[in-house]
PLY file of the C-alpha trace (Angstrom):
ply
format ascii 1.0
element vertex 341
property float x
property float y
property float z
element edge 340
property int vertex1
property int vertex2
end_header
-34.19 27.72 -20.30
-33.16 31.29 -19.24
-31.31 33.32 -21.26
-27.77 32.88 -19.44
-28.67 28.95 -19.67
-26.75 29.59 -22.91
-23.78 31.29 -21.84
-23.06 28.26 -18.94
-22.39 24.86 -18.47
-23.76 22.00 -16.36
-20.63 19.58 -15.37
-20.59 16.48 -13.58
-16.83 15.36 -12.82
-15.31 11.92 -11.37
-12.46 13.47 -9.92
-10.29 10.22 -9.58
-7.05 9.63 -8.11
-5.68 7.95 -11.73
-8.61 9.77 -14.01
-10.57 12.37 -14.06
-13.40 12.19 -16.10
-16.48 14.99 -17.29
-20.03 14.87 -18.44
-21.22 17.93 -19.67
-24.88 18.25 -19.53
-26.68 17.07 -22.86
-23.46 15.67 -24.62
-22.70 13.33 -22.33
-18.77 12.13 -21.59
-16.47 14.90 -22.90
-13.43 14.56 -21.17
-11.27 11.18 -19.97
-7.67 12.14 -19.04
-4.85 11.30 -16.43
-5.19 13.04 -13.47
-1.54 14.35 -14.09
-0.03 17.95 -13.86
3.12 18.83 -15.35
4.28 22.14 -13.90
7.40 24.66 -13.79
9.53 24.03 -10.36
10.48 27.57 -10.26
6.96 29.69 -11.09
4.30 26.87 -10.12
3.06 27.68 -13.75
1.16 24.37 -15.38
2.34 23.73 -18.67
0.51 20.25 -19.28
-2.48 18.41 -18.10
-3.90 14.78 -18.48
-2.50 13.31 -21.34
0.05 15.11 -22.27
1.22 15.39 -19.03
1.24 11.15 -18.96
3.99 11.75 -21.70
6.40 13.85 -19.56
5.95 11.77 -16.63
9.33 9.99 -15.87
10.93 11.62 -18.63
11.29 15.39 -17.26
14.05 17.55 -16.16
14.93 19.36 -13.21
13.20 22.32 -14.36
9.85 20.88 -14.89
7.62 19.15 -11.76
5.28 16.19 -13.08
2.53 15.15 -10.37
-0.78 14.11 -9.43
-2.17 16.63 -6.81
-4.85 13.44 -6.07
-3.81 10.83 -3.48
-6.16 7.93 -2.03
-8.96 9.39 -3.86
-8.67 13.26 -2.46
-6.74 16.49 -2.94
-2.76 16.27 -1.48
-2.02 19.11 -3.66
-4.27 21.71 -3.53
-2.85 24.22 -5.43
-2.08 22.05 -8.20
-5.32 20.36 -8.22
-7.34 23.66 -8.04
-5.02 24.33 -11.40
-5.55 21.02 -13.03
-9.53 21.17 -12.11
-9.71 24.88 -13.74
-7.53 23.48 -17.16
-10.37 20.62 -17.46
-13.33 22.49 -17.20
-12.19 25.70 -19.26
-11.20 22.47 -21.83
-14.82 21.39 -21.59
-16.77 24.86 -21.37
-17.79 26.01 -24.43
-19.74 28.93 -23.13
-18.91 32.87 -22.70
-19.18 32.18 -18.64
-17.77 29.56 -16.78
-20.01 26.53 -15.73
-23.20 27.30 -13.44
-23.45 23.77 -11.58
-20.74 21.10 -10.95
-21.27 18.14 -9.58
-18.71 15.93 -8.02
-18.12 12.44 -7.06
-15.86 11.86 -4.33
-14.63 8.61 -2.39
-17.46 8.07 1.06
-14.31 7.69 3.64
-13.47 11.43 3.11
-12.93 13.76 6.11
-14.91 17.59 6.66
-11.88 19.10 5.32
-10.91 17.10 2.37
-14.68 17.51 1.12
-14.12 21.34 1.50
-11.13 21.57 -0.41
-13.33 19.42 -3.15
-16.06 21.98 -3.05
-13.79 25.26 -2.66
-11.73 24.05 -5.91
-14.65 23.92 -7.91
-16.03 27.17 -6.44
-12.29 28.72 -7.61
-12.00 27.39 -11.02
-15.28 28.95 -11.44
-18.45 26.67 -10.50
-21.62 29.18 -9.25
-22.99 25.96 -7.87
-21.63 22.75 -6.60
-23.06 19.71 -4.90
-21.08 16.28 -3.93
-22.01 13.08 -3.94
-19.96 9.42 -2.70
-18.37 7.39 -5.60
-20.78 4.10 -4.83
-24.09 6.41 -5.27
-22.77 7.66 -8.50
-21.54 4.02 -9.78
-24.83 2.66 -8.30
-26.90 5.40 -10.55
-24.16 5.01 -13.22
-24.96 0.98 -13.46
-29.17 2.13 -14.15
-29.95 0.69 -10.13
-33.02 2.59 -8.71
-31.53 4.15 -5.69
-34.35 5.63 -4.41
-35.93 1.42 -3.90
-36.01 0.20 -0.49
-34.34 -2.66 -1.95
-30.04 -3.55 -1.00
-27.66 -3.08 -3.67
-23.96 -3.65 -3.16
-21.50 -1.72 -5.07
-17.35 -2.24 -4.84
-15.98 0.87 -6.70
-12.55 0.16 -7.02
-10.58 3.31 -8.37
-6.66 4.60 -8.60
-6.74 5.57 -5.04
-9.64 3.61 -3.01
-11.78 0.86 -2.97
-15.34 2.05 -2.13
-17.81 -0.91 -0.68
-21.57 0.33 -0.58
-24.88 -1.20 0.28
-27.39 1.03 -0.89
-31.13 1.26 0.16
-33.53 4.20 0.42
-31.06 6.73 -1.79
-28.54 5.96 1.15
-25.57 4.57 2.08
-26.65 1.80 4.95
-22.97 0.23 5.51
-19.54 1.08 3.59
-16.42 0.76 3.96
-13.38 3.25 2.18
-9.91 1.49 1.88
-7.03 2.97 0.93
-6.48 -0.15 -1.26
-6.56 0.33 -4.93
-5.12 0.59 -8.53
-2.30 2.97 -7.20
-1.52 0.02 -4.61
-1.37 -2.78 -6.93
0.78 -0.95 -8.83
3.06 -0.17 -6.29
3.21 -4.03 -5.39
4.48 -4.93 -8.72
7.21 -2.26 -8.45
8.37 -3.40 -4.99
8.28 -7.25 -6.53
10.72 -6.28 -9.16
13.08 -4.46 -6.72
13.12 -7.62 -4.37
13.37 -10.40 -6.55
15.01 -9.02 -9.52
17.30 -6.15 -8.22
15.32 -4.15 -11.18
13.76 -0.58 -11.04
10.93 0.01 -13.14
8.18 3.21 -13.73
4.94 3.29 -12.36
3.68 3.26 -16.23
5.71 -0.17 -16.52
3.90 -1.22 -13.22
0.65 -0.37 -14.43
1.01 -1.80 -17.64
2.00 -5.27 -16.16
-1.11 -4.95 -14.04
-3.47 -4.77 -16.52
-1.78 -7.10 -18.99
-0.78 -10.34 -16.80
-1.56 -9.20 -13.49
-4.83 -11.52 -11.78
-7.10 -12.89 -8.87
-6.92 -16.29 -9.91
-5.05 -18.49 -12.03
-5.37 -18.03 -15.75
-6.21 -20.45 -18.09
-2.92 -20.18 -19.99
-0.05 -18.79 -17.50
2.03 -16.31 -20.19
5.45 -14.89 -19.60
6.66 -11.13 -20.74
9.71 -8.97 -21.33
10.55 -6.47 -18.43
12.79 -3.34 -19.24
14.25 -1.12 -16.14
16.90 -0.59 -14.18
19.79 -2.71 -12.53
20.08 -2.06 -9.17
23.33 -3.24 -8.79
24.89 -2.28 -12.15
22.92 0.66 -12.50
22.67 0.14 -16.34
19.11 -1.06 -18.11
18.61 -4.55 -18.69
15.52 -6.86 -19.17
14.14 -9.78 -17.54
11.28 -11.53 -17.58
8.33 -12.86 -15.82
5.44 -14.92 -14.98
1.74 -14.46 -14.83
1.81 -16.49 -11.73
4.56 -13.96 -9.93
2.79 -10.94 -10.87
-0.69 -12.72 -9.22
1.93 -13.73 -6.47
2.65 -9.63 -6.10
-1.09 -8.66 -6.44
-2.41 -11.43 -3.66
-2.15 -9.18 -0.47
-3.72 -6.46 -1.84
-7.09 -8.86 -3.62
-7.27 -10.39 0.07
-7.44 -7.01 1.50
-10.43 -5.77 -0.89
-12.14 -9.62 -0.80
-11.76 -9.09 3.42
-13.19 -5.18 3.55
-15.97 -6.65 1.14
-16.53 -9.57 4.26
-16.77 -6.73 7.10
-19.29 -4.64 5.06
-21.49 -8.09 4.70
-20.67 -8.57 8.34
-22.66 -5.18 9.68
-25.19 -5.45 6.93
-28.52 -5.11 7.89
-30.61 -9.12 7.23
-33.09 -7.66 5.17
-30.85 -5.78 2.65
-28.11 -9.11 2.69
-31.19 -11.58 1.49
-31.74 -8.63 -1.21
-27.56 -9.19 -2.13
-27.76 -12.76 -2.21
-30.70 -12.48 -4.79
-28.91 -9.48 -6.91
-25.01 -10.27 -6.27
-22.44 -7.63 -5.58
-21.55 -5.22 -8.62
-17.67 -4.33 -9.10
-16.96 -0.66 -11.15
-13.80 1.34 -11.53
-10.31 0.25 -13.21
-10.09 -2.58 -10.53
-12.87 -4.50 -11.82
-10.89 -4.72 -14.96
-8.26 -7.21 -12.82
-8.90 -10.67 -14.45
-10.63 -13.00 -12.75
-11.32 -10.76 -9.87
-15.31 -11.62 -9.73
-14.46 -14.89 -9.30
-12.19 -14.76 -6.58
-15.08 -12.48 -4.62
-17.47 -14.97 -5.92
-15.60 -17.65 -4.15
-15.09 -16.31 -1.03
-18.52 -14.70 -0.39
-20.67 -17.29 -2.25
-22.24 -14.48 -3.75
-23.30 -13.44 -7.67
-20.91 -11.24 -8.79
-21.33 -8.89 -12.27
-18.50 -6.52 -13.36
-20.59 -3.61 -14.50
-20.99 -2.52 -18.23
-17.64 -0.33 -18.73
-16.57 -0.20 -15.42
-14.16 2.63 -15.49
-17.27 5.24 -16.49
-19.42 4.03 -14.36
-19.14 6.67 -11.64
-18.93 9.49 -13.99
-22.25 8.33 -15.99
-23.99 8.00 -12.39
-23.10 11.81 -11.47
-23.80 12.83 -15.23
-27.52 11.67 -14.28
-27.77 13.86 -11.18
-26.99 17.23 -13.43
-29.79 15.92 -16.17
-32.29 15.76 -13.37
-30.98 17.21 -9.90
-34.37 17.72 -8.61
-34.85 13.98 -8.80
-31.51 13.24 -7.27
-31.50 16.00 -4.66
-31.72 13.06 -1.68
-28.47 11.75 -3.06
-26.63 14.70 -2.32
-23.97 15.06 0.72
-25.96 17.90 2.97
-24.26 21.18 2.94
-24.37 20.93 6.59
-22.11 18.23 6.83
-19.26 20.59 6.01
0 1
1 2
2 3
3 4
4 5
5 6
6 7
7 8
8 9
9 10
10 11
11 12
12 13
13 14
14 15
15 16
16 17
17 18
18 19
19 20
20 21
21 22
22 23
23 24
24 25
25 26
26 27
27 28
28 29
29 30
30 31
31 32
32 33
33 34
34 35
35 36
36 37
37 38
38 39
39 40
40 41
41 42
42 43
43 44
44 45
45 46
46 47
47 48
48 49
49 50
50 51
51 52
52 53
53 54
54 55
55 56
56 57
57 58
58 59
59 60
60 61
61 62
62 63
63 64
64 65
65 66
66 67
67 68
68 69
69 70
70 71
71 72
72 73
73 74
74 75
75 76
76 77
77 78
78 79
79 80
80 81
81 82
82 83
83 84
84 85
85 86
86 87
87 88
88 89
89 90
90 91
91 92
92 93
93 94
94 95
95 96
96 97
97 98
98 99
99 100
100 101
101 102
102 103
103 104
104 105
105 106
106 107
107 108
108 109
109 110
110 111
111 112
112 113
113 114
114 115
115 116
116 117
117 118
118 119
119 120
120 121
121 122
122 123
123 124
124 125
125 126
126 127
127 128
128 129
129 130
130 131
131 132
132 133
133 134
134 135
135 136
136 137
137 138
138 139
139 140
140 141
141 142
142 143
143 144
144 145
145 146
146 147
147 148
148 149
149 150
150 151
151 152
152 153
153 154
154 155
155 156
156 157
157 158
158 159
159 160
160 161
161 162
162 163
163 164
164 165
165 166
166 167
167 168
168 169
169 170
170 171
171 172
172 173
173 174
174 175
175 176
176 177
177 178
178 179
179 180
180 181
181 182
182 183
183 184
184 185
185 186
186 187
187 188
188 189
189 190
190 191
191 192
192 193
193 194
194 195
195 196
196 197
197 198
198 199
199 200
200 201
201 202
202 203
203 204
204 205
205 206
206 207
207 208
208 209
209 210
210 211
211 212
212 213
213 214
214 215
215 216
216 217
217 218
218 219
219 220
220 221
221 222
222 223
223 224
224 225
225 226
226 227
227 228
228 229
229 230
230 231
231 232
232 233
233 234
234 235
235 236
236 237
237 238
238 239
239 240
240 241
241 242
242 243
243 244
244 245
245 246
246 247
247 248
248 249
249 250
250 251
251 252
252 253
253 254
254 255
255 256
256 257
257 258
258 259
259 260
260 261
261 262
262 263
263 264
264 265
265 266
266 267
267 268
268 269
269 270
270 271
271 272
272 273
273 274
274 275
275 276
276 277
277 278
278 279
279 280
280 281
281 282
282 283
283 284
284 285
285 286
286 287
287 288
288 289
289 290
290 291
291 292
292 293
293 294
294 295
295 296
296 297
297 298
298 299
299 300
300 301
301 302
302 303
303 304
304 305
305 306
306 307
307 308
308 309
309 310
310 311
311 312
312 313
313 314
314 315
315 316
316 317
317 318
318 319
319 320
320 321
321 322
322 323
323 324
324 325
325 326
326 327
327 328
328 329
329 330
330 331
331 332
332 333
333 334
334 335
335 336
336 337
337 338
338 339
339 340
């Protein structure tokens, strides 16, 4: 270790659409927080990020902006994000200088320019060094697969924004498929379900939090009922309602079809070789997604296949890409080439 080894930090970051998350080299996860930005509408200024943002969001005033600069898994606000991304890592740097390497996971549908913008944010909020790499390698490396085996693995990565669908072979990516299908989507479905059938307006934090506690793939052993709180549409005055497991599943359906079917076309143009090695390992969900109950089974009836939801799903990408900075020699082949900028 060279002398300014001290004064820098090695940072691997899951720059998600609902999280971002940071491994710092040697002390492992450091940092899980909203990807959220509450600013001032007048002087661009940040005042909060990640979780204290969260708080603000819904209940600001004109004066003060609360967004999320990520969208479908890439940067929509570049400004904002290039804020948010320097705020993080000056939280997690604990040295004199700013961090020496960054590594970043990213979803694999992204275009030439979005991966700039990736790169040249981390390059502005200080990085001397960054590589990229897709969010199914990192998951795949996250879940302890061997990459670098010439041996199929299939990985659906199911984030805030996108739904990344892998096979990997070789320490590359031999099909995949990037949908713009995800957490942020199935959110959205159960706010548009309460708007139609129940003349109610409710906050994306309501949304989400009806996802994750009733929302499904399947039916659930016990159906359960809860207590809405929002908005009357007509009226215009709060009220509450409330509803089924079996409506919110009802909301989520056309969005689990449309992951189960891009999960199908992957299979589809999947080398036979590296499908015989699926069928013998199963597919592997990570991200929030995988979280959805009964999820695995619904992709386990459809495809016929094994399915595992990975050991703490929603880290999985981050502890993947927190490998490469512990040993980037080893995981140089993983890598997106510079040249592909």
């Amino acid at each position: 270790m060279g002398f300014f080894d001290f004064f820098s930090t090695d940072i691997a970051m899951d720059l998600g659409t609902a999280n971002t998350l940071i491994v710092v080299k040697g002390k492992g996860i450091v940092l899980n927080e909203p990807s959220i930005v509450a600013f001032d509408n007048n002087t661009k200024k940040i005042i909060a990020i990640g979780n204290q943002a969260k708080m603000m969001q819904g209940r600001e005033h004109r004066e003060i902006r609360v967004s999320r600069p990520m969208r479908d898994g890439v940067i929509a606000d570049f400004e904002i994000a290039e804020g948010m991304i320097r705020a993080f890592i000056k939280k997690v740097s604990t040295g004199a200088f700013s961090s020496r390497r960054v590594v970043v996971a990213i979803p694999s549908g992204v275009t030439e320019v979005e991966k700039r913008a990736v790169r040249d944010s981390a390059e502005h909020a200080g990085a001397k060094e960054v590589h990229l790499l897709f969010e199914p390698m990192a998951a795949a490396i996250g879940v302890g697969i061997d990459v670098e085996a010439a041996e199929g693995n299939m990985i659906v990565d199911i984030g805030g924004g996108t739904t990344e669908i892998a096979v990997i072979s070789l320490a590359g990516i031999v099909t995949q498929e990037s949908v713009r299908i995800a957490g942020d989507e199935m959110n959205n479905a159960v706010l548009q379900f309460f708007k139609k059938n129940y003349n109610l307006l409710v906050g994306e934090r309501t949304a989400e939090k009806i996802k994750c506690e009733v929302g499904s793939a399947m039916p659930l052993k016990e159906e359960v009922t809860i207590q809405v709180k929002g908005r009357d549409l007509v009226g215009g005055i709060p009220k509450t309602t409330e509803v089924s497991s079996v409506e919110i599943r009802e909301a989520l359906n056309e969005n689990v079809t449309q992951i189960v079917e891009s999960i199908k076309q992957t299979l589809e143009r999947t080398p036979p070789e590296l499908s015989a090695d699926i069928l013998d390992r199963g597919v592997i969900l990570t991200g929030g997604g995988a979280l959805l109950k009964g999820l695995d089974e619904r992709i386990k009836m459809e495809t016929n296949l094994p399915v595992h939801v990975a050991e703490d799903p929603l880290t999985a990408v981050v502890r993947g890409t927190g490998k490469t900075i512990e040993n980037i020699h080893k995981y140089s082949k993983v890598f997106i080439r510079k040249r592909s900028y």
